[in-house]
C-alpha positions as CSV (number, residue, x, y, z in Angstrom):
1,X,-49.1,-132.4,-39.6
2,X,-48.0,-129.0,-38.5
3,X,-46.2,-126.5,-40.8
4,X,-42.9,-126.2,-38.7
5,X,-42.8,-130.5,-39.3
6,X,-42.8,-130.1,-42.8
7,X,-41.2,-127.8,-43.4
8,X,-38.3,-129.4,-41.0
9,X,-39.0,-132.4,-43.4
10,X,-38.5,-130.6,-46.5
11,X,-35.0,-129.1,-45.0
12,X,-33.9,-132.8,-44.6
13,X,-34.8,-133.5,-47.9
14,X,-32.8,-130.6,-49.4
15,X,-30.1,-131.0,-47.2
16,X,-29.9,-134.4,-48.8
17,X,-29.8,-132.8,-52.3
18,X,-26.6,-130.8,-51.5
19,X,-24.6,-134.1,-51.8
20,X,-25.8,-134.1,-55.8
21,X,-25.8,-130.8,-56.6
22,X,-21.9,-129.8,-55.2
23,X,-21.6,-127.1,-57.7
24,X,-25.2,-125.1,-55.4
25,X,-23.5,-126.1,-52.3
26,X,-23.2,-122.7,-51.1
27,X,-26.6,-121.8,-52.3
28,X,-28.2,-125.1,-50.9
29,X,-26.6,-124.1,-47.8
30,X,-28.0,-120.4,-47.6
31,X,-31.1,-121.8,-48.3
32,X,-31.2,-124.2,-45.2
33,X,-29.9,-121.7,-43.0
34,X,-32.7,-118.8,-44.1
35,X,-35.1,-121.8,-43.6
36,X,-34.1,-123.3,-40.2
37,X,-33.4,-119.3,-39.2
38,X,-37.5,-118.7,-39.8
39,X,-38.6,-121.6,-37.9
40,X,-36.2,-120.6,-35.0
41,X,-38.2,-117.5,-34.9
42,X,-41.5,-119.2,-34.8
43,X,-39.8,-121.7,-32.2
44,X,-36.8,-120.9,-30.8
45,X,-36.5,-123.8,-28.9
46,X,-37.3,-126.5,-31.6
47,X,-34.4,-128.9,-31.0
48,X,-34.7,-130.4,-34.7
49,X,-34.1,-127.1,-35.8
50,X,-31.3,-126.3,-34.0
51,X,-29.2,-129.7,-34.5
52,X,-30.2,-129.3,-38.4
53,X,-28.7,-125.6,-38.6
54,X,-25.7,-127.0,-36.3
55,X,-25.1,-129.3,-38.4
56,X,-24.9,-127.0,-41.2
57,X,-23.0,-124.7,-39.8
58,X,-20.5,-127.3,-39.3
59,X,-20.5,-128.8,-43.1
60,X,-19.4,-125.0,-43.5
61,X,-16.8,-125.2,-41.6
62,X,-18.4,-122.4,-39.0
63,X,-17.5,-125.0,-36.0
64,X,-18.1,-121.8,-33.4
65,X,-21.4,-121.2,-34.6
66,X,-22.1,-124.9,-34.9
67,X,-21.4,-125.5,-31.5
68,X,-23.4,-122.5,-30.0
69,X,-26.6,-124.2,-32.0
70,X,-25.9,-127.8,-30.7
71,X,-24.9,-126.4,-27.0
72,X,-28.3,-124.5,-27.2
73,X,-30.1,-128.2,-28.1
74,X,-28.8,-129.7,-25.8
75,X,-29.3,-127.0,-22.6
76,X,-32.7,-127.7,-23.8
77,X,-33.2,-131.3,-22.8
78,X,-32.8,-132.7,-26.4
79,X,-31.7,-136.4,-26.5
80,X,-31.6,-136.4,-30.3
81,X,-28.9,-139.1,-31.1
82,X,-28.1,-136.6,-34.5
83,X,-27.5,-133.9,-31.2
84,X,-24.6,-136.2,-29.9
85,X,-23.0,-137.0,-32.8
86,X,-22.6,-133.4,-34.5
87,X,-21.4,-132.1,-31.2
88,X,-18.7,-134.8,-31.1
89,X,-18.0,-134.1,-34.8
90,X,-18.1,-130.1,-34.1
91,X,-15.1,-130.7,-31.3
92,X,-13.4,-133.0,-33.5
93,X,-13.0,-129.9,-35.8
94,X,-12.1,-128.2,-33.3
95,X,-9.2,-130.2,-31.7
96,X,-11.1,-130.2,-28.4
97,X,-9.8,-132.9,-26.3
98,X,-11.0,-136.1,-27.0
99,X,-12.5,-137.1,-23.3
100,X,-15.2,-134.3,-24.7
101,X,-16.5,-135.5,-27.8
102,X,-15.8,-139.7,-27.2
103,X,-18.3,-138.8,-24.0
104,X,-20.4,-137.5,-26.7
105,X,-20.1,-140.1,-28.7
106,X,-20.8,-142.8,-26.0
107,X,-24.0,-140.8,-24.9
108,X,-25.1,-141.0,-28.6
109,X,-24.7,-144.9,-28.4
110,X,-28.3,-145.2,-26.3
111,X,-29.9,-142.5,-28.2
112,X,-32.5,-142.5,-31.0
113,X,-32.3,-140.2,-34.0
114,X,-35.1,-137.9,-34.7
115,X,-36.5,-138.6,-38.3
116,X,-36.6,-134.6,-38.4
117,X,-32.7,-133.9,-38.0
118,X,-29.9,-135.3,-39.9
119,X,-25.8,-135.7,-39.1
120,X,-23.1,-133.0,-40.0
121,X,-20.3,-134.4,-42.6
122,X,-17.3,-136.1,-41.1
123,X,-14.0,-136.3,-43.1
124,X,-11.7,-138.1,-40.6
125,X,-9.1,-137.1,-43.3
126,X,-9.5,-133.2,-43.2
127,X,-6.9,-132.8,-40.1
């Protein structure tokens, strides 16, 4: 198995942990980001990598920088049904109109999700 796998693998498991540990949220979360950040520099176009760090971005509430990460996934081929998903979610945030993230969301329906990449967090009650 290849470092950058793992070491996606291990960012999935401690993205998990974030969810237990609320009072290292923001700690958790610098963590990921450093991580995902290093891998981008070893490979900048690891889709996995950049829907994770999307999807962090977004749990931050940093939908501009989300949506750069998951745009940049996606202008490279990804079909990662995580990819779909956190976009819609990311435009939610944003108020975008919803024709642009239901498309999203109907993409998603025929995707598969990569073991490697995970969702962002949806409160449907935060708007």
């Amino acid at each position: 198995m290849n470092t950058i796998t793992q070491r996606l693998e291990n960012v999935k498991k401690l993205q998990a942990k974030r969810w237990e540990n609320e009072d290292h949220w923001d700690t958790l979360n610098d963590l990921l980001i450093k991580e995902l950040d290093e891998i981008l520099l070893i490979e900048p176009e690891n889709t996995s990598a950049l829907i994770n760090i999307g999807a962090i971005y977004s749990d931050m509430g940093e939908n501009e920088t989300a949506l750069r990460y998951l745009k940049t996934a996606l202008s490279l081929g990804s079909d990662d049904k995580n990819l779909f998903i956190n976009l819609a979610i990311v435009m939610i945030y944003m108020e975008k109109h919803q024709e642009e993230y239901l498309e999203y969301l109907e993409e998603a329906e025929d995707k598969t999700e990569n073991s490697l990449t995970f969702k962002a967090y949806f409160d449907p009650q935060s708007h």
